[in-house]
mmJSON file of the N, C-alpha and C atoms, coordinates in Angstrom:
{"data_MODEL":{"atom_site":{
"group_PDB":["ATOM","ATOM","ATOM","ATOM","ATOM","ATOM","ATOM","ATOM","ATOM","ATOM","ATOM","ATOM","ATOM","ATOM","ATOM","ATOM","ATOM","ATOM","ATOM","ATOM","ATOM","ATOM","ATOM","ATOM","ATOM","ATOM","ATOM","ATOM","ATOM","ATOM","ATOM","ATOM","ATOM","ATOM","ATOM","ATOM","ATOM","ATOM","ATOM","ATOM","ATOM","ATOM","ATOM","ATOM","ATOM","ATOM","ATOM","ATOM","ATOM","ATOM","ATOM","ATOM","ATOM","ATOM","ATOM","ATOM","ATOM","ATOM","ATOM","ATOM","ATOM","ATOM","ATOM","ATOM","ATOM","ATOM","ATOM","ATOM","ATOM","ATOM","ATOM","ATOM","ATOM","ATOM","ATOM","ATOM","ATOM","ATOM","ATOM","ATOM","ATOM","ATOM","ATOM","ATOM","ATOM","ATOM","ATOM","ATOM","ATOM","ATOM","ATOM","ATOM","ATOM","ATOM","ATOM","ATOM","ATOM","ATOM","ATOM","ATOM","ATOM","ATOM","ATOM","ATOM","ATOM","ATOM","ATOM","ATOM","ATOM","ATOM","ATOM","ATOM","ATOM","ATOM","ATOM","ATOM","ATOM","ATOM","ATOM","ATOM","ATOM","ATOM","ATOM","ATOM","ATOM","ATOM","ATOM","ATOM","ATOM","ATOM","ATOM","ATOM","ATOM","ATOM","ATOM","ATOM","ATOM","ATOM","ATOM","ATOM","ATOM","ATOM","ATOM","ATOM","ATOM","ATOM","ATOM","ATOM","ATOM","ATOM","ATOM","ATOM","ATOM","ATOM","ATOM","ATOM","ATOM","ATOM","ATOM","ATOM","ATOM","ATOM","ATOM","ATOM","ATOM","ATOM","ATOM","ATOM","ATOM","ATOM","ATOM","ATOM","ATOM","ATOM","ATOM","ATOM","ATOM","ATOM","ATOM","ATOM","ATOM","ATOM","ATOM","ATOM","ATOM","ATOM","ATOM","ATOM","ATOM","ATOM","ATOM","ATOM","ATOM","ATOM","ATOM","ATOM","ATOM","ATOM","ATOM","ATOM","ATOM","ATOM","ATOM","ATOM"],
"id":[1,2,3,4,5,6,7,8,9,10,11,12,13,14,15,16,17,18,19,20,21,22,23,24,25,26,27,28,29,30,31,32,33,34,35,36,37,38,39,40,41,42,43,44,45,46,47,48,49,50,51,52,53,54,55,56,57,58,59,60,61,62,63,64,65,66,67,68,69,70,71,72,73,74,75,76,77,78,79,80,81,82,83,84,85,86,87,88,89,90,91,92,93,94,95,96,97,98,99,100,101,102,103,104,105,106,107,108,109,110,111,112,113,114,115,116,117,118,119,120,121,122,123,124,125,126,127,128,129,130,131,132,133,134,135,136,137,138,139,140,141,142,143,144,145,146,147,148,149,150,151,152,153,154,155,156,157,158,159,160,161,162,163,164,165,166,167,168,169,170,171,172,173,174,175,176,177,178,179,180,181,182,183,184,185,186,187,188,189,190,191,192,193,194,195,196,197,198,199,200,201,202,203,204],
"type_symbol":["N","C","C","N","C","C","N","C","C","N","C","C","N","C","C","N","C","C","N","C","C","N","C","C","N","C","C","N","C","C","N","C","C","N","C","C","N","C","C","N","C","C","N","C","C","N","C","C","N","C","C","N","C","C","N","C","C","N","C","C","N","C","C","N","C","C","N","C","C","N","C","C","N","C","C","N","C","C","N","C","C","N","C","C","N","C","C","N","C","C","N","C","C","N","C","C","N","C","C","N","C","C","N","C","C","N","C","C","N","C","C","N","C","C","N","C","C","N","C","C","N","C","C","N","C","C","N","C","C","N","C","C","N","C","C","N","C","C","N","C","C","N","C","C","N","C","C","N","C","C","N","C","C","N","C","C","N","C","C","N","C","C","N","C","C","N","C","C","N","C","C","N","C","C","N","C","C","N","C","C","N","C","C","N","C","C","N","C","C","N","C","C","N","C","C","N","C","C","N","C","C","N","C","C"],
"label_atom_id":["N","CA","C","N","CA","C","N","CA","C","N","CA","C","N","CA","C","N","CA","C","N","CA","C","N","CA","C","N","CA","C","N","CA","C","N","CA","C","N","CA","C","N","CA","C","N","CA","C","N","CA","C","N","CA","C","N","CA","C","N","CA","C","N","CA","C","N","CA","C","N","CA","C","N","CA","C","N","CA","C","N","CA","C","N","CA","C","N","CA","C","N","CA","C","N","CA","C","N","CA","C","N","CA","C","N","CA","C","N","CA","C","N","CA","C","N","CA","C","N","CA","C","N","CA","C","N","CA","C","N","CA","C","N","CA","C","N","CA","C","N","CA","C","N","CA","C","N","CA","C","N","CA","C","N","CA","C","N","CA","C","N","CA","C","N","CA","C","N","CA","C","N","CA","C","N","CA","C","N","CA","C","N","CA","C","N","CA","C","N","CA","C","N","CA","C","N","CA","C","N","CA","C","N","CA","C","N","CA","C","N","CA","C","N","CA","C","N","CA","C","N","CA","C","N","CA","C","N","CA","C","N","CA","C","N","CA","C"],
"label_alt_id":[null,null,null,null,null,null,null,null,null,null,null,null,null,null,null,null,null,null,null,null,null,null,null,null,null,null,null,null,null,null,null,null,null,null,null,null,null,null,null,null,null,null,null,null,null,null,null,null,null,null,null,null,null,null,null,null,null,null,null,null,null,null,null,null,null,null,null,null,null,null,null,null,null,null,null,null,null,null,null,null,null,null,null,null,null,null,null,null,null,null,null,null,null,null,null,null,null,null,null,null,null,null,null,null,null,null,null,null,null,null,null,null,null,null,null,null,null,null,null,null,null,null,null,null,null,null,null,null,null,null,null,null,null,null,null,null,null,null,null,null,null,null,null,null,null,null,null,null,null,null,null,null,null,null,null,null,null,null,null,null,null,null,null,null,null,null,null,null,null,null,null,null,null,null,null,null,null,null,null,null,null,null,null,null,null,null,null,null,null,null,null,null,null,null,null,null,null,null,null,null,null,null,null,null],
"label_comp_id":["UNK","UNK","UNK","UNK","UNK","UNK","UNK","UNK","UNK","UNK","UNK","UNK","UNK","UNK","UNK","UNK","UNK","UNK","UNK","UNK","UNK","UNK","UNK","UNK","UNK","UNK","UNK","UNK","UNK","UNK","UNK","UNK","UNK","UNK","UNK","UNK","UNK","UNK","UNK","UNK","UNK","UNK","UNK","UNK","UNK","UNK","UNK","UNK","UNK","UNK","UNK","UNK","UNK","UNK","UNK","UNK","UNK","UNK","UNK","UNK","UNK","UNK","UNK","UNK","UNK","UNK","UNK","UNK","UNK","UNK","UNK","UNK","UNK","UNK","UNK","UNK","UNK","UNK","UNK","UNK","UNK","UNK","UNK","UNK","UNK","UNK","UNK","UNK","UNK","UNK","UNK","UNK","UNK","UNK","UNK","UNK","UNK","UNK","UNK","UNK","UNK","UNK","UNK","UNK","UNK","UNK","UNK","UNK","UNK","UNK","UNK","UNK","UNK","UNK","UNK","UNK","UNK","UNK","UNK","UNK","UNK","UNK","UNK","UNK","UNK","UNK","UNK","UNK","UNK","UNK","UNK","UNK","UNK","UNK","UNK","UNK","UNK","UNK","UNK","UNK","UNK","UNK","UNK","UNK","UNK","UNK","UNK","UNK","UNK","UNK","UNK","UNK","UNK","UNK","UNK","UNK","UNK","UNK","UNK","UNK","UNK","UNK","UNK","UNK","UNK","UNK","UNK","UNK","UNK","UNK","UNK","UNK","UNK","UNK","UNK","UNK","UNK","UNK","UNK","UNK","UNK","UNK","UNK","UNK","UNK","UNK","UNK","UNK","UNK","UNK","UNK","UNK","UNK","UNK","UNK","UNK","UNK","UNK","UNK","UNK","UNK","UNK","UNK","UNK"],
"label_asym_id":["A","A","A","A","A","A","A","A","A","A","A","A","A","A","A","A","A","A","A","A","A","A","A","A","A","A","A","A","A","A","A","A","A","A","A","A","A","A","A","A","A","A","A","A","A","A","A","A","A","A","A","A","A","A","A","A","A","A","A","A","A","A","A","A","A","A","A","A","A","A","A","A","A","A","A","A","A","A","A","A","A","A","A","A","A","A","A","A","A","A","A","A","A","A","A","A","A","A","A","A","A","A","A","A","A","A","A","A","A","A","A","A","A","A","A","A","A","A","A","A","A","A","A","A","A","A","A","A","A","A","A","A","A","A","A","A","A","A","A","A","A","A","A","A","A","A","A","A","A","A","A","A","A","A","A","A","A","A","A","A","A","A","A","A","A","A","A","A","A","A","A","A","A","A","A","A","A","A","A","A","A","A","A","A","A","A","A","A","A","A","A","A","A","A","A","A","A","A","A","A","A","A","A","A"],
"label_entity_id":["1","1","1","1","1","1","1","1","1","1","1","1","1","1","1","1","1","1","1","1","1","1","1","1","1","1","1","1","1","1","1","1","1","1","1","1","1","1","1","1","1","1","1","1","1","1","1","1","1","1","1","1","1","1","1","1","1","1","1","1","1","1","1","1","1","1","1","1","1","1","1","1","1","1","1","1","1","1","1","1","1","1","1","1","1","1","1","1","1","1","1","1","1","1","1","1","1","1","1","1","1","1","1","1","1","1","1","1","1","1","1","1","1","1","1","1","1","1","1","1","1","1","1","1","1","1","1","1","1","1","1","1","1","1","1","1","1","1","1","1","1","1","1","1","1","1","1","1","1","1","1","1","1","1","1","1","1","1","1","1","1","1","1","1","1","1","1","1","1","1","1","1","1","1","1","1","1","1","1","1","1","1","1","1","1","1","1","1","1","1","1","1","1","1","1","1","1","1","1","1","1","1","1","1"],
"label_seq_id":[1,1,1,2,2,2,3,3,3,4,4,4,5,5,5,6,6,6,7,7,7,8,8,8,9,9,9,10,10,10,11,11,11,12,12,12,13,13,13,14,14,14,15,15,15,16,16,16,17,17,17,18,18,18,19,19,19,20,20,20,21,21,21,22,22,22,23,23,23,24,24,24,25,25,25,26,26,26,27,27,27,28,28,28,29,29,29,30,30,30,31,31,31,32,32,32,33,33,33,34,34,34,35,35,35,36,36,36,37,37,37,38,38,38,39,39,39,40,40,40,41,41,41,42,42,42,43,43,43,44,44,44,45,45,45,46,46,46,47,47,47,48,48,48,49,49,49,50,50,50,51,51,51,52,52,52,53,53,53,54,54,54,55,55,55,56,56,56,57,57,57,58,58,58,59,59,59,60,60,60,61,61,61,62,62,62,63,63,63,64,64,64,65,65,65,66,66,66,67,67,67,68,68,68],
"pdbx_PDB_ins_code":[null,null,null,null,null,null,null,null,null,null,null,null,null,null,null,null,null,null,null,null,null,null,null,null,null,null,null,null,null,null,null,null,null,null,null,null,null,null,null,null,null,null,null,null,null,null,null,null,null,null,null,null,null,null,null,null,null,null,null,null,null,null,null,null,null,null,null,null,null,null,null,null,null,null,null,null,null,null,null,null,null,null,null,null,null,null,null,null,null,null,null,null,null,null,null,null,null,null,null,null,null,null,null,null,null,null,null,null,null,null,null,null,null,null,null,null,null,null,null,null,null,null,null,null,null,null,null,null,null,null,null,null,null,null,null,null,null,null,null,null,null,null,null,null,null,null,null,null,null,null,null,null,null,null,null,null,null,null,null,null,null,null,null,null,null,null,null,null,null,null,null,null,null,null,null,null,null,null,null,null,null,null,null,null,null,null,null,null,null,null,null,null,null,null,null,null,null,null,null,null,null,null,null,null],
"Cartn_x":[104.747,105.779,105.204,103.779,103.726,103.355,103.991,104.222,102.633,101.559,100.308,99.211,98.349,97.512,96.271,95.663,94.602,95.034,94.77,94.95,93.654,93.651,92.653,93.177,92.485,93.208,91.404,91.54,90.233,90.575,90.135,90.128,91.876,92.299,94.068,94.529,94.055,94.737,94.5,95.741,96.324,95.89,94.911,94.848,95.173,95.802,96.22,95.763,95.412,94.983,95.513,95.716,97.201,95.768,95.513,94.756,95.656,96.602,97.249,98.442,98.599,99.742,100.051,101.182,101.473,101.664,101.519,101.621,103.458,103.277,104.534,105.357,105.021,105.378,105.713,106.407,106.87,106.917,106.381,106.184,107.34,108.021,108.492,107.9,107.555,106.443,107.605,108.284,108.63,107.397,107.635,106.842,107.725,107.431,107.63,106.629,107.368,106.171,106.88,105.518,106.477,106.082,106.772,105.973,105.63,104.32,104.388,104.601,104.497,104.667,105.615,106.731,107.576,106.72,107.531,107.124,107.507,106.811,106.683,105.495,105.425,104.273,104.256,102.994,103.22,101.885,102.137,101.247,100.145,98.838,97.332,98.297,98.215,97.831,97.269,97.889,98.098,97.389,96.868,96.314,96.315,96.4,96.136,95.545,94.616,93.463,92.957,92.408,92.148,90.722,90.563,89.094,87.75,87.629,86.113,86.361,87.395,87.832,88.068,87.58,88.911,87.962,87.569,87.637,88.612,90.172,91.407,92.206,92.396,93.515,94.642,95.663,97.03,97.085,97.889,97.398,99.244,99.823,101.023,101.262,101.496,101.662,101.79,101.693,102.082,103.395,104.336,105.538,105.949,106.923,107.116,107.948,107.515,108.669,108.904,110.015,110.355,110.437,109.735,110.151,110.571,111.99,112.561,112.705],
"Cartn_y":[173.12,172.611,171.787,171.128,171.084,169.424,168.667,167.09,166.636,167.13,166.777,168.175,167.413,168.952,168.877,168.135,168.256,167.738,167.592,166.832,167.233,166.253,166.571,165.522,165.983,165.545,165.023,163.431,162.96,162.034,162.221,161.848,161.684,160.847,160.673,160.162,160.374,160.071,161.478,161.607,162.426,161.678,162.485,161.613,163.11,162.533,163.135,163.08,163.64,163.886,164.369,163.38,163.441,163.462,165.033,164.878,163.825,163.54,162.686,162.353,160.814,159.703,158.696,158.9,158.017,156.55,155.338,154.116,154.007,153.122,152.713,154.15,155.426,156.611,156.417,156.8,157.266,158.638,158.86,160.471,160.067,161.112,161.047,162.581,162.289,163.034,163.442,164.826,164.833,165.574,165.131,165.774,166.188,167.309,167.54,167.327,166.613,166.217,166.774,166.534,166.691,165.98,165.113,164.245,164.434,164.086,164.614,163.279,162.298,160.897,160.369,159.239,158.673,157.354,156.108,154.511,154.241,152.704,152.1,151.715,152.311,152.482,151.435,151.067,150.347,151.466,151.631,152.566,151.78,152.161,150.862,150.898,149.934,149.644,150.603,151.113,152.137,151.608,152.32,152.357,153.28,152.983,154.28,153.331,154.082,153.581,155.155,154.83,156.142,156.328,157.364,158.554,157.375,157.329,156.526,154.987,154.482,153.018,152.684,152.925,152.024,151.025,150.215,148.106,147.908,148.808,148.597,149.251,148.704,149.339,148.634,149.386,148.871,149.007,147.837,148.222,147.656,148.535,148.31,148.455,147.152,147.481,148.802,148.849,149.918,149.835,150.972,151.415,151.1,150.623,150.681,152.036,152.448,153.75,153.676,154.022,154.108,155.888,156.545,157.479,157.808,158.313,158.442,159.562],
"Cartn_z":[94.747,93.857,92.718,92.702,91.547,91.356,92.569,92.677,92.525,93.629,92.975,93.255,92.857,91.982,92.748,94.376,95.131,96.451,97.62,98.888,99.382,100.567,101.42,102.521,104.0,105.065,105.767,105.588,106.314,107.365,108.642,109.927,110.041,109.644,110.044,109.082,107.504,106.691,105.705,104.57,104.182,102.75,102.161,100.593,99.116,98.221,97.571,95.973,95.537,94.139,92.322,91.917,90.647,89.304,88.707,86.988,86.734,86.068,85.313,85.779,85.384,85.99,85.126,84.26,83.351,83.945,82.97,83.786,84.028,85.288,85.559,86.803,86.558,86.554,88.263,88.977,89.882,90.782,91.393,92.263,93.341,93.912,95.102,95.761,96.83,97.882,99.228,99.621,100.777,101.62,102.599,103.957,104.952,105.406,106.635,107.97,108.567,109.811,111.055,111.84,113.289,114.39,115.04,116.228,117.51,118.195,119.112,120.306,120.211,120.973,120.39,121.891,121.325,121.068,120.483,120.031,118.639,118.979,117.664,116.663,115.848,115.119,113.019,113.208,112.022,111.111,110.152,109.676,108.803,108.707,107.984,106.698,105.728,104.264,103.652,102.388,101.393,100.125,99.324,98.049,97.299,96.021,94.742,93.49,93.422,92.302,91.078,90.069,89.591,89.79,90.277,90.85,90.85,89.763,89.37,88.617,89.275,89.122,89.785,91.395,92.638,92.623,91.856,91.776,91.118,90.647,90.273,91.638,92.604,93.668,93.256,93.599,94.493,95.804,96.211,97.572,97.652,98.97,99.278,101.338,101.511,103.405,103.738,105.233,105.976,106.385,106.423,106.766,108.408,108.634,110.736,110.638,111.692,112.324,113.613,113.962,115.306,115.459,116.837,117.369,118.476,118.36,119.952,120.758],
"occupancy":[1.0,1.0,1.0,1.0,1.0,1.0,1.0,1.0,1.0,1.0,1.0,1.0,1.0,1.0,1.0,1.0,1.0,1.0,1.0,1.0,1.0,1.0,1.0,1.0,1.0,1.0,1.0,1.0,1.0,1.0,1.0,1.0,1.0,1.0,1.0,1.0,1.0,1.0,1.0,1.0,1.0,1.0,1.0,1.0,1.0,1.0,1.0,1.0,1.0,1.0,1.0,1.0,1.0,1.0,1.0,1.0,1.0,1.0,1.0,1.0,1.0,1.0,1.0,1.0,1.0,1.0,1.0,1.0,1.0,1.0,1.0,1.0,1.0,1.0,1.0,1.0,1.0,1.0,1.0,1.0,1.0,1.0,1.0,1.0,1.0,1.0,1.0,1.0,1.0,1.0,1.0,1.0,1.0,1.0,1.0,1.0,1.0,1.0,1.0,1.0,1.0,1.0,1.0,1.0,1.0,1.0,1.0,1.0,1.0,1.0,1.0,1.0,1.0,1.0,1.0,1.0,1.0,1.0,1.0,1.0,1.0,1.0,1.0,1.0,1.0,1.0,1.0,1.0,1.0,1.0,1.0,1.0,1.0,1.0,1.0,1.0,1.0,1.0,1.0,1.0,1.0,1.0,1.0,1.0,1.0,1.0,1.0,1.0,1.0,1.0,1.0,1.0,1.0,1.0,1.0,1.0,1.0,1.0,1.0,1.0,1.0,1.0,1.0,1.0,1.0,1.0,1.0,1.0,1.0,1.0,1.0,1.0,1.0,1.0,1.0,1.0,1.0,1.0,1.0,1.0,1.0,1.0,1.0,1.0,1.0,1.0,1.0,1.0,1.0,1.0,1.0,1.0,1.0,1.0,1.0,1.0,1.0,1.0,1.0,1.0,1.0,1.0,1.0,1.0],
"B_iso_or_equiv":[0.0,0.0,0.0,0.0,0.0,0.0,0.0,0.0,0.0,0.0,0.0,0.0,0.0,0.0,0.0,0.0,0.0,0.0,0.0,0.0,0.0,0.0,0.0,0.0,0.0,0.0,0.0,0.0,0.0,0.0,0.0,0.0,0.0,0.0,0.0,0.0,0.0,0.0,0.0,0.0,0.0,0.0,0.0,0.0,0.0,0.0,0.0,0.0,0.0,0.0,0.0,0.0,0.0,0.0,0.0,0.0,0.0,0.0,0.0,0.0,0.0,0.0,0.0,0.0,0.0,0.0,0.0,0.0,0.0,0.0,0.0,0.0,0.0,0.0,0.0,0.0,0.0,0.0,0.0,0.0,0.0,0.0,0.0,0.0,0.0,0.0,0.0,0.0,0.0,0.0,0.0,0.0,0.0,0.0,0.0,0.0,0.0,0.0,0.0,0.0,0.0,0.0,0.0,0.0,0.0,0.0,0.0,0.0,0.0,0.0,0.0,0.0,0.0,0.0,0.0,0.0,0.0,0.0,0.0,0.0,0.0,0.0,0.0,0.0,0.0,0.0,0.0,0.0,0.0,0.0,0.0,0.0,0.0,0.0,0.0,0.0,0.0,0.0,0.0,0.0,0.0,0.0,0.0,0.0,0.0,0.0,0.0,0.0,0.0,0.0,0.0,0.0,0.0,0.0,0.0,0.0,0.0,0.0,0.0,0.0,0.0,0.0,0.0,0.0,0.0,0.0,0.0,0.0,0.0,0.0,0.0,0.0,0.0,0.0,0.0,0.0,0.0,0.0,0.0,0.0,0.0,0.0,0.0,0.0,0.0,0.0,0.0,0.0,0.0,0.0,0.0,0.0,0.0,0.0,0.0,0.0,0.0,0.0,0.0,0.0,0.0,0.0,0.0,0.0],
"pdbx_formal_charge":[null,null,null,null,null,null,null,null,null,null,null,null,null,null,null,null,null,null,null,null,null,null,null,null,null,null,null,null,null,null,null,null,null,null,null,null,null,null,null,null,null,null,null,null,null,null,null,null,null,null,null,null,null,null,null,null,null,null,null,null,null,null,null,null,null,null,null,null,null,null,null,null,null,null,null,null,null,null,null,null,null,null,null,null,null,null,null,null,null,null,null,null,null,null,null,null,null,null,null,null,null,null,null,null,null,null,null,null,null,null,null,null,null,null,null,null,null,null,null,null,null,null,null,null,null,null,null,null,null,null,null,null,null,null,null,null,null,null,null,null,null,null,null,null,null,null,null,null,null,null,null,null,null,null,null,null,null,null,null,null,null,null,null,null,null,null,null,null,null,null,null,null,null,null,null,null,null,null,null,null,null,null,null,null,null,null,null,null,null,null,null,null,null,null,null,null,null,null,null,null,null,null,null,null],
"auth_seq_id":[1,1,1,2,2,2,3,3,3,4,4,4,5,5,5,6,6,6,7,7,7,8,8,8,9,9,9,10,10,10,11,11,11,12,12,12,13,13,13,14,14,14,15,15,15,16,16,16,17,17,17,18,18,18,19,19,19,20,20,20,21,21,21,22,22,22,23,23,23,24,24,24,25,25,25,26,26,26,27,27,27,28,28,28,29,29,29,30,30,30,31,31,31,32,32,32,33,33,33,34,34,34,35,35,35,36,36,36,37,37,37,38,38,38,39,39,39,40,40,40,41,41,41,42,42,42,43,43,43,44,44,44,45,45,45,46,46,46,47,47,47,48,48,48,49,49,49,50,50,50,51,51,51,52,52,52,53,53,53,54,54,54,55,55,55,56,56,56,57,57,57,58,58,58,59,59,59,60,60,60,61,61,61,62,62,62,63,63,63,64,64,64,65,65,65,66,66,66,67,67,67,68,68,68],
"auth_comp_id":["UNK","UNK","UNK","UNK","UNK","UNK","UNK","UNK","UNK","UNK","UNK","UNK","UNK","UNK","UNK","UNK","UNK","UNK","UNK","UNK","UNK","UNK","UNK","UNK","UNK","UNK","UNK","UNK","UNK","UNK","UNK","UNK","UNK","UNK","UNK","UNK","UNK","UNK","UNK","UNK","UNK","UNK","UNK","UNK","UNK","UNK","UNK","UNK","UNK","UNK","UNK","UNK","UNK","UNK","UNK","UNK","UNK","UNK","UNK","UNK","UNK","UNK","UNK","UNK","UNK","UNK","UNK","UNK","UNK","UNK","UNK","UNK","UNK","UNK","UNK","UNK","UNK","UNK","UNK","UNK","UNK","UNK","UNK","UNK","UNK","UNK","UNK","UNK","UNK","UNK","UNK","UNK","UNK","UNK","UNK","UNK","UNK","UNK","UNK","UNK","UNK","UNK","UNK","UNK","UNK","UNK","UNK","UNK","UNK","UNK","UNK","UNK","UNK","UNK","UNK","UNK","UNK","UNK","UNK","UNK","UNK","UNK","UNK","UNK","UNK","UNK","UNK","UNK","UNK","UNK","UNK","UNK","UNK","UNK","UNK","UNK","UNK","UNK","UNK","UNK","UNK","UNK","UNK","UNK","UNK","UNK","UNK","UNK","UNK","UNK","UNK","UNK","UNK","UNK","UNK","UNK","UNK","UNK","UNK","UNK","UNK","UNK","UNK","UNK","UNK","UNK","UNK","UNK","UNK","UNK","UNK","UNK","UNK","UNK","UNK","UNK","UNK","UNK","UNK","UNK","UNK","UNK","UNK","UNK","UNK","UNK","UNK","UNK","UNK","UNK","UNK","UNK","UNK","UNK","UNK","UNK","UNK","UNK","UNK","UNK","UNK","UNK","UNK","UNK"],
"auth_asym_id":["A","A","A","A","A","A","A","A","A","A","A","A","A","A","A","A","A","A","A","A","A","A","A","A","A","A","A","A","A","A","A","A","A","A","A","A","A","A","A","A","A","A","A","A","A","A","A","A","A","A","A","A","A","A","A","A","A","A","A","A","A","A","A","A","A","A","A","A","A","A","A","A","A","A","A","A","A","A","A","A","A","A","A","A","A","A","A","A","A","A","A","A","A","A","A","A","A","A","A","A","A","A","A","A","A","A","A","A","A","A","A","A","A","A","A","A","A","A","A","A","A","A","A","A","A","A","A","A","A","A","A","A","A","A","A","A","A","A","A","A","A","A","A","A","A","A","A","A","A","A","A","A","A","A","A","A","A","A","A","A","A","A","A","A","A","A","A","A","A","A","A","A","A","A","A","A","A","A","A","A","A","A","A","A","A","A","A","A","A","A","A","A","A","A","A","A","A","A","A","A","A","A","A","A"],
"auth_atom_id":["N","CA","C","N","CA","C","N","CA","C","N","CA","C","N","CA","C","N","CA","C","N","CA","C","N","CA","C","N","CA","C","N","CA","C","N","CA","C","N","CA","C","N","CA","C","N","CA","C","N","CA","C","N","CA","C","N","CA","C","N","CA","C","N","CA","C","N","CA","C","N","CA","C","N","CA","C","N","CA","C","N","CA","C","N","CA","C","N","CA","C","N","CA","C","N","CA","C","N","CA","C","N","CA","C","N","CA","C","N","CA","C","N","CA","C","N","CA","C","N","CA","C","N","CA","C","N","CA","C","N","CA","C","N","CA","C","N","CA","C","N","CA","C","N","CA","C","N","CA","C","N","CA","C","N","CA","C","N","CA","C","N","CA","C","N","CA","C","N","CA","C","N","CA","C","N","CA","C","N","CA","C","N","CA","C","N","CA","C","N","CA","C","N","CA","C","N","CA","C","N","CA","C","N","CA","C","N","CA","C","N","CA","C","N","CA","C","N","CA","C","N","CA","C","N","CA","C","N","CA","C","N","CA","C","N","CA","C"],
"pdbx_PDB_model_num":[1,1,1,1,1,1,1,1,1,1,1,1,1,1,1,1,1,1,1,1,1,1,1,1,1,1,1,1,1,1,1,1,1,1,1,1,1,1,1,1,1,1,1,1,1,1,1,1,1,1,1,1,1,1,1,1,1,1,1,1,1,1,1,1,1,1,1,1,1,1,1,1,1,1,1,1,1,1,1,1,1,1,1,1,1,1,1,1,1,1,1,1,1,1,1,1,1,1,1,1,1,1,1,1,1,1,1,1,1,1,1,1,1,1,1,1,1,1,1,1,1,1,1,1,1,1,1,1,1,1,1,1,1,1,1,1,1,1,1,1,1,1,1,1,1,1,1,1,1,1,1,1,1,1,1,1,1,1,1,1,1,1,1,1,1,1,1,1,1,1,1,1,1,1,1,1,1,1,1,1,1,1,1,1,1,1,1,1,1,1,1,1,1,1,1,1,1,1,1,1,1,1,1,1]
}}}
């Protein structure tokens, strides 16, 4: 669809790759997942930096989920 333009899947994280990202700009990303354990889970701390600058991160908490 077009949303981003590389991924790659290293050890248990899902990293994704955008040529170009205007500032301020907004993506919305659906996934389909599927679980295989129930609980409560807090997911690590998130970042997006550009390619050959990450001493500029954002960094935004990890998400809680409950699965029942």
């Amino acid at each position: 669809q077009g949303v981003f333009d590389f991924y790659e899947i290293i050890e248990n994280k899902l990293v994704l790759y955008f040529n170009e990202f205007a500032k301020n700009a907004i993506k919305t990303i659906k996934l389909d997942l599927k679980s295989e354990i129930q609980g409560k889970f807090l997911a690590p701390a998130n970042c997006s930096y550009l390619y050959y600058n990450d001493e500029f991160k954002d960094w935004k908490k990890g998400e809680k989920i409950i699965i029942r």
